[in-house]
Phi, psi and omega in degrees: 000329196278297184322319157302335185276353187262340174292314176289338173308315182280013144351180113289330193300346162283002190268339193287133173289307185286304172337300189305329204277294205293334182268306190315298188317345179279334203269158185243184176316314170293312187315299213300321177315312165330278190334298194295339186272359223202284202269099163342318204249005176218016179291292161343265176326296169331311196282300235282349205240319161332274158310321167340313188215098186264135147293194168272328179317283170297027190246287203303287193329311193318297163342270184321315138016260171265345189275284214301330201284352178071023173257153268242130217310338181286309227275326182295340197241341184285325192284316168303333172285331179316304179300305173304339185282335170248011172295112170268326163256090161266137168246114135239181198228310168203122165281313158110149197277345147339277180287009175288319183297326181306312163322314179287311198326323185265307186275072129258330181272347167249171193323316198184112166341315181274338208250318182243059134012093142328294215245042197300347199255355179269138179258014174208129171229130189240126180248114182242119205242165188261302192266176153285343181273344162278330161327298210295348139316259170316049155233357169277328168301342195312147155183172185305336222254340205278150208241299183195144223220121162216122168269092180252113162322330238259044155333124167269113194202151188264152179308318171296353178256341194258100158313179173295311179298324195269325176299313152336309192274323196291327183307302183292342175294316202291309141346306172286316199282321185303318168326283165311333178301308207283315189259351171253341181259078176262001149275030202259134165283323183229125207233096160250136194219080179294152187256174144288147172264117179111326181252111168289358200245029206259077170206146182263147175275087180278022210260303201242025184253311182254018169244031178230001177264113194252317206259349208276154203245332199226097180258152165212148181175205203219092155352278176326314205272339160250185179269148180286327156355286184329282178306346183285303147359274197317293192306007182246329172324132174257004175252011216259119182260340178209137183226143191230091169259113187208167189267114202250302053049084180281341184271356188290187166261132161304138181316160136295105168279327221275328187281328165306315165299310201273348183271303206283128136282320186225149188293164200232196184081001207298017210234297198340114134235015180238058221243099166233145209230113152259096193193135166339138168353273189326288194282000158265325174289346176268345159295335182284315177299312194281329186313111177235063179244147151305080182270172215232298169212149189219109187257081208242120186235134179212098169286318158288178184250126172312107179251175188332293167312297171333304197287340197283294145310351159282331179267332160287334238238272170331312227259008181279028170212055198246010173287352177208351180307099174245353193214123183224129188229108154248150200235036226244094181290006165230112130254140184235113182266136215252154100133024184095002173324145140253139200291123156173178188328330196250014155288339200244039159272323180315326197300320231273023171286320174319062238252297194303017172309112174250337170223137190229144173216114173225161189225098162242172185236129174269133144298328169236134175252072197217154211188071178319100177206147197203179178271036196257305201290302158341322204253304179315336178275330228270320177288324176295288186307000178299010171279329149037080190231334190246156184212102162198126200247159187207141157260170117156137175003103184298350148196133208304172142248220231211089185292183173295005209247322185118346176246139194302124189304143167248187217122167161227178180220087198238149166260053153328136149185054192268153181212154174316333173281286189318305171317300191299307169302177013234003174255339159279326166300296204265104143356279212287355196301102176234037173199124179242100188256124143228137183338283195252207158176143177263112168294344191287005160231039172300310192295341170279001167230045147282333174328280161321343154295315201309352162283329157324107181258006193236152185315140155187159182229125206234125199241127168235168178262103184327329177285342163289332161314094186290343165195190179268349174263013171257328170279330176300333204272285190335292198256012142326286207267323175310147154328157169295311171294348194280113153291108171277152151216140210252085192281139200241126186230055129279011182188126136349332196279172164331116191264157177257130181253112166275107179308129161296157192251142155300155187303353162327309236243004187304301217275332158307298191324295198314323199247018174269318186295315186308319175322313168295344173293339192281340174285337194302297186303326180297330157336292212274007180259312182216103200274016158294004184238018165318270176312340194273359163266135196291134197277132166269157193322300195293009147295294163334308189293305211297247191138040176294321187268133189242000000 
C-alpha cells in the first residue's frame, strides 16, 4: 500500500492543489492518514481537511501520528505543533485511556502553557467528555485565543455507578477547569456550560468565573448550579447579549428568585436582547421582572404545569417589554385554567402593547381543551400587529379524553370561530404576512370565500391540523380555488412525523386531485375513531403522480 501511495504521488497531476483538495475531500479518516503519512506532495492537504474540525478520531490519528514514530522528544512535539497549527474545531468526547497517557506525553514536551498552546490556532472546542480523564484532556486545549466554548456534563450514569471516588475525580477535574477557564479564556464570545446529573456537589462561582470575560455574547447553562451572587456577575457583563437558561439538572436546587430582587439594587442584564428560558413558572416570571433590558426576542418554555394566575402574570411580565420586543415563542405544556377561566385570545390581548411583533408563536397543552379564539380576535391582531409576517397559535389536550366505549375523542372541544373570510382580512390587512399555523378553523362556509382566495398574489403558507379539516372535499375546494403562490400544509398533531404539504395544482391535474381525494373519503370513519391513523393510510396513486406530497 505505502509503494502505491508514493507511486501515484509522483503524478504530475498532484502538483495542481485544487485537483488534490477536490479527490481528498472524498476520502474518510483513515485514507486522508495514509496520505498525510506517506505522500509528500498531498500531505499538507490530507492533514489541513484531516484536522480542520478535529473529533476524537483525529485527535487520536494526530497522537499516532507523532508518538508512533519513536522519534526523539524535540522532533516529536515540533511535528505535532506543525499539525496542530492546523486544527480549528475540536469536539471530544471519550479518547480512551491510551490515548489519554499519549496526550499528557505530548504536553509535558512544550515549554510552557502559555506561550506555547497544545491546539493555537483552534477557536472553538466543545467538550462533552465520559470520563475524567478526557476532561483533564480538554482542560490543556484552554488558551487565550479561544472564542467558543461548550462543556456539556450531562452523564447518563445510574446513582449506583457514581462512588465517592469517581465523584471526587469528576470535582476536581471540573474545578480545575473552571479555574483555568477564568484565568487563560478572556476572549471567549460564546460560553455553554451543561452541569452533571448526579454530582451534588457541583456549582460554580461565576463571581471570579465571569469577571475576567469583557467579550462574552452568549452564555446557556443551567440557573440552579448557581449563586445568586453569580448570576448577578453574570448579569453586569456588558458585552452578554443572549442568555440561555434551562434545567439541565434534575436533582438541583432551585435559584432564589426572591433573594435575587433583594439582593440587585438595580436590574441587571441591560444588554439581553435575546432571552430563552426553561424554567418553572414561578423563577421565569421573577426573572422577566427582574430584567432591565430591550429584549429583542424571547423564547419562553414551561414544562410544569401552569395555572390561570400564573399565565396572567406570565403575560403581563412579556408584555413589560413591549417598547421593543419583536419575536415572541411560548411554550406552556400544562395549563390548568382555574376558577371557571377558560383559555382563549383575550387573556393574550395584554401582548398586543407589543406594537413591533413581527413573529408570534404560542403552544398550549390544555387540561381542558377549550379555546375562545374567533375572527373578532383575528381582526384585533391584525390592528394591533401590522408588521406581521410569522402567526402561530396552537392548542390541544393534555390528554384526549374518552368516549364511554373507551375510544379517543378526535378532536378538540374549543369554542372556535375562525373562518376563511376572517383569515383573508387579516392576510390582506398585515402586507407582510407570510405564515399562518392555526389549530382549528371552520370550513363549513368555504364555498363562499373561495373568490377571495384566487386574489392572493403573494407567496404564503397556510398550516392546519388535520381533525379540523371537515372532509377531503374541503380540501379539494382549497387547493382547487387558491392562488398559485398559497401552500397548505397539513399537520397531524397527534404525531411526530413529517407533516404533508399540498401543494395548489394546475388546473390539468384539479379533476385526478378531486377524485384521489374521494379515495380518503372511504377512509374517513377509521379518521374519526382514530385519530393516529392519519399517516398508516396509504396515498393513492393519482397523489403519488401529482407529487403533491414532499
Amino acid at each position: 500500500m505505502m509503494v502505491v501511495l508514493r507511486l501515484i504521488a509522483r503524478h504530475p497531476i498532484w502538483a495542481i492543489n485544487e485537483v488534490v483538495l477536490q479527490i481528498l475531500r472524498h476520502m474518510d479518516g483513515p485514507e486522508l492518514v495514509a496520505m498525510a503519512c506517506t505522500a509528500r506532495r498531498f500531505r499538507w492537504t490530507a492533514a489541513s481537511l484531516l484536522w480542520q474540525s478535529a473529533s476524537d478520531g483525529a485527535i487520536r490519528c494526530l497522537l499516532d501520528i507523532v508518538l508512533d514514530g519513536h522519534g526523539r522528544m524535540e522532533q516529536c512535539f515540533e511535528t505535532f505543533q506543525r499539525y496542530a497549527g492546523l486544527v480549528q474545531n475540536v469536539d471530544i468526547r471519550s479518547l480512551g485511556p491510551d490515548h489519554h497517557h499519549k496526550f499528557h506525553l505530548v504536553e509535558s514536551m512544550r515549554p510552557s502553557r502559555r506561550t506555547r498552546p497544545m491546539l493555537p490556532s483552534i477557536s472553538s472546542l466543545k467538550v462533552r467528555p465520559t470520563t475524567p480523564g478526557d476532561l483533564g484532556c480538554a482542560l490543556s486545549l484552554l488558551h487565550p485565543q479561544l472564542e467558543h466554548l461548550s462543556l456539556d456534563i450531562n452523564m447518563d450514569l445510574a446513582d449506583d455507578e457514581i462512588d465517592d471516588n469517581l465523584q471526587q475525580q469528576w470535582n476536581i477535574q471540573i474545578q480545575t477547569f473552571l479555574l483555568r477557564l477564568h484565568e487563560d479564556c478572556p476572549s471567549l464570545v460564546t460560553l455553554k456550560l451543561i452541569p452533571p446529573d448526579g454530582l451534588q456537589a457541583f456549582t460554580v462561582d461565576c463571581k471570579r468565573l465571569f469577571s475576567n470575560m469583557k467579550a462574552l455574547r452568549e452564555y446557556a447553562g443551567d440557573p440552579n448550579t448557581f449563586t445568586v451572587q453569580s448570576i448577578l456577575t453574570l448579569g453586569r457583563l456588558p458585552s452578554l447579549t443572549i442568555l440561555r437558561f434551562s434545567d439541565f439538572v434534575s436533582r438541583g436546587h432551585p435559584w432564589d428568585t426572591e433573594q435575587i430582587t433583594k439582593t440587585a439594587k438595580t436590574p441587571s442584564f441591560s444588554q439581553l436582547r435575546f432571552l430563552y428560558l426553561n424554567q418553572p413558572a414561578k423563577e421565569t416570571i421573577a426573572l422577566l421582572n427582574y430584567l432591565g433590558s430591550n429584549l429583542v426576542e424571547l423564547d419562553v418554555s414551561i414544562e410544569e404545569e401552569v395555572v390561570s394566575g400564573q399565565l396572567s402574570r406570565l403575560l403581563k411580565s412579556i408584555a413589560s417589554f413591549h417598547t421593543s420586543l419583536e419575536l415572541l415563542h411560548v411554550h406552556l405544556f400544562d395549563v390548568t385554567m382555574e376558577n371557571g377561566h377558560r383559555a382563549g385570545w383575550d387573556e393574550l390581548s395584554v401582548l398586543h402593547r407589543c406594537r413591533n411583533l413581527c413573529g408570534i408563536w404560542m403552544n398550549y397543552q390544555l387540561r381542558h381543551g377549550q379555546f375562545r379564539f374567533s375572527d373578532g380576535h383575528l381582526f384585533h391582531i391584525q390592528q394591533a400587529w401590522p408588521r406581521l409576517v410569522e402567526f402561530e397559535v396552537r392548542w390541544k389536550p393534555k390528554q384526549l379524553p374518552e368516549y364511554e366505549g373507551g375510544e379517543a375523542l378526535f378532536g378538540l372541544d374549543d369554542e372556535t370561530q375562525l373562518t376563511i373570510m376572517g383569515l383573508l382580512r387579516m392576510i390582506k390587512a398585515c402586507n407582510s404576512l407570510a405564515y399562518i399555523h392555526l389549530t382549528p378553523l371552520d370550513l363549513s362556509r368555504l364555498p363562499d370565500s373561495l373568490r377571495g382566495l384566487s386574489t392572493i398574489n403573494r407567496s404564503f403558507l397556510l398550516q392546519l391540523e388535520y381533525p379540523h379539516i371537515l372532509s377531503p372535499y374541503h380540501v379539494a375546494l382549497l387547493l382547487a380555488h387558491c392562488a398559485p403562490k398559497i401552500d397548505f400544509k397539513i399537520d397531524d398533531p397527534h404525531s411526530d412525523e413529517q407533516t404533508a404539504i399540498l401543494r395548489a395544482s394546475p388546473a390539468g391535474h384539479r379533476v385526478a386531485l378531486v377524485t384521489a381525494l374521494i379515495q380518503f373519503q372511504k377512509d374517513r370513519s377509521k379518521l374519526l375513531s382514530n385519530p393516529n391513523a392519519f399517516h398508516e393510510i396509504e396515498a393513492p396513486e393519482d397523489l403519488q403522480d401529482l407529487a403533491l406530497y414532499d
